[in-house]
C-alpha positions in Angstrom: 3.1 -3.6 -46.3 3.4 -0.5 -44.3 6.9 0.4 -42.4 6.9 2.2 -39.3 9.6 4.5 -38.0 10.0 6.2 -34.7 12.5 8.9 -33.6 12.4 11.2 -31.2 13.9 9.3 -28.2 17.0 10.6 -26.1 18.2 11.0 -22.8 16.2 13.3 -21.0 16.5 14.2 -16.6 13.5 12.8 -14.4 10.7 16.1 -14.8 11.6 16.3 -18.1 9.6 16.2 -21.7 10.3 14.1 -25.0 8.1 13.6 -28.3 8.3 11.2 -30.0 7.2 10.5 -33.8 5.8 7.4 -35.6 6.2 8.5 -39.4 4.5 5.5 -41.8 5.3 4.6 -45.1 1.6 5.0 -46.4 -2.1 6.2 -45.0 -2.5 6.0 -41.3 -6.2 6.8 -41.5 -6.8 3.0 -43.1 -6.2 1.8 -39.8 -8.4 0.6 -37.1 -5.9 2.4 -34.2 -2.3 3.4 -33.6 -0.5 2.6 -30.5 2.3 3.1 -28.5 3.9 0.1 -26.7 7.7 0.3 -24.5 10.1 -2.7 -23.5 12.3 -2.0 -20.2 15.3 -3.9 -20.0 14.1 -7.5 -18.4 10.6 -6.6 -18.9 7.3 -7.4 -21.3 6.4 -5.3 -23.5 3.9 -3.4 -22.6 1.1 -1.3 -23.5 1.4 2.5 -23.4 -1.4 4.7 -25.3 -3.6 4.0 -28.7 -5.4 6.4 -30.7 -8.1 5.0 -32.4 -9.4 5.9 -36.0 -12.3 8.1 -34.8 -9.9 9.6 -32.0 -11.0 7.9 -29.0 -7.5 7.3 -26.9 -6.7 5.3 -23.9 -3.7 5.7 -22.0 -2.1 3.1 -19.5 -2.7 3.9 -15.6 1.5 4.3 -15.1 1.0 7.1 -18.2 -2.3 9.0 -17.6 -2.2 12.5 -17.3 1.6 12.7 -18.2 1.6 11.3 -21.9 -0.7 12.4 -24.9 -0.7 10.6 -28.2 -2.0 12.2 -31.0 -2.3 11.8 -34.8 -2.0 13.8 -37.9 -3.6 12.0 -41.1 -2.5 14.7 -43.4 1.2 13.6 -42.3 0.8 9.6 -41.4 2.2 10.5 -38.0 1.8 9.7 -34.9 3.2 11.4 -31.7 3.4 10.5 -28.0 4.0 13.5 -26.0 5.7 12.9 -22.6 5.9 14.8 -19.9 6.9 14.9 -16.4 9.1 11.8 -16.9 10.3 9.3 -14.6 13.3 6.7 -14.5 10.6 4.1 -14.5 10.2 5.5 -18.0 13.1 4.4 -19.9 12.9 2.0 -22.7 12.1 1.1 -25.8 9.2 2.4 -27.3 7.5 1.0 -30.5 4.9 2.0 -32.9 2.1 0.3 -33.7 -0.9 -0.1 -36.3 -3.3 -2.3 -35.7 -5.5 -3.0 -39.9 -9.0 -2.7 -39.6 -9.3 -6.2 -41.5 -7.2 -8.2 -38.1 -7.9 -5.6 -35.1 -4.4 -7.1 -34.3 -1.4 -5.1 -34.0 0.3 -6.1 -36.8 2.9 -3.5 -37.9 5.9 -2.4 -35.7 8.4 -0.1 -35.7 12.1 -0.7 -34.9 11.8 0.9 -31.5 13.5 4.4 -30.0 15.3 4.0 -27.0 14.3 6.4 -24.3 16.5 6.9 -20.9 15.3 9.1 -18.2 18.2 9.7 -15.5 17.0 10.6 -11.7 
């Protein structure tokens, strides 16, 4: 069973950056792809970015070219890099890892909470 933890979520103004970190309890690299998903209050969760294990990434349309997710091996992290942030931004964003043995998302975080004020 692998745990996920993110930090890295705050309060940040609209322009602003954040980074945010997905730290897991054991190998990253035994797993098919490692996403990114946010709830908004009153809202689906949704999908944000994935990084897969060969390093292919995909990035949703309201994200691209302002977020970059990346992943260290060496560390079992993952990060999501955002920039240029908007108030449509804030929620709650969750870690993912999706086994190589379901291709399903099976593993989640607890969430960090991020607010961006206009």
């Amino acid at each position: 069973q692998v745990q996920l933890v993110e930090s890295g979520g705050g309060l940040v103004q609209a322009g602003g950056s954040l980074r945010l970190s997905c730290a897991a309890s054991g190998s990253i690299s035994s797993f098919n792809a490692m996403g990114w998903y946010r709830q908004a209050p009153g809202k689906h969760r949704e999908f944000v970015a994935t990084v897969a294990r060969i390093g292919v990434t995909r990035y949703a349309d309201s994200v691209k070219g302002r977020f970059t997710i990346s992943r260290d091996n060496a560390k079992n992290t993952v990060y999501l890099q955002m920039n240029s942030l908007k108030p449509e931004d804030t929620a709650l964003y969750y870690c993912a890892a999706q086994p190589i043995a379901t291709m399903r998302y099976d593993y989640w975080g607890q969430g960090t909470q991020v607010t961006v004020s206009s």
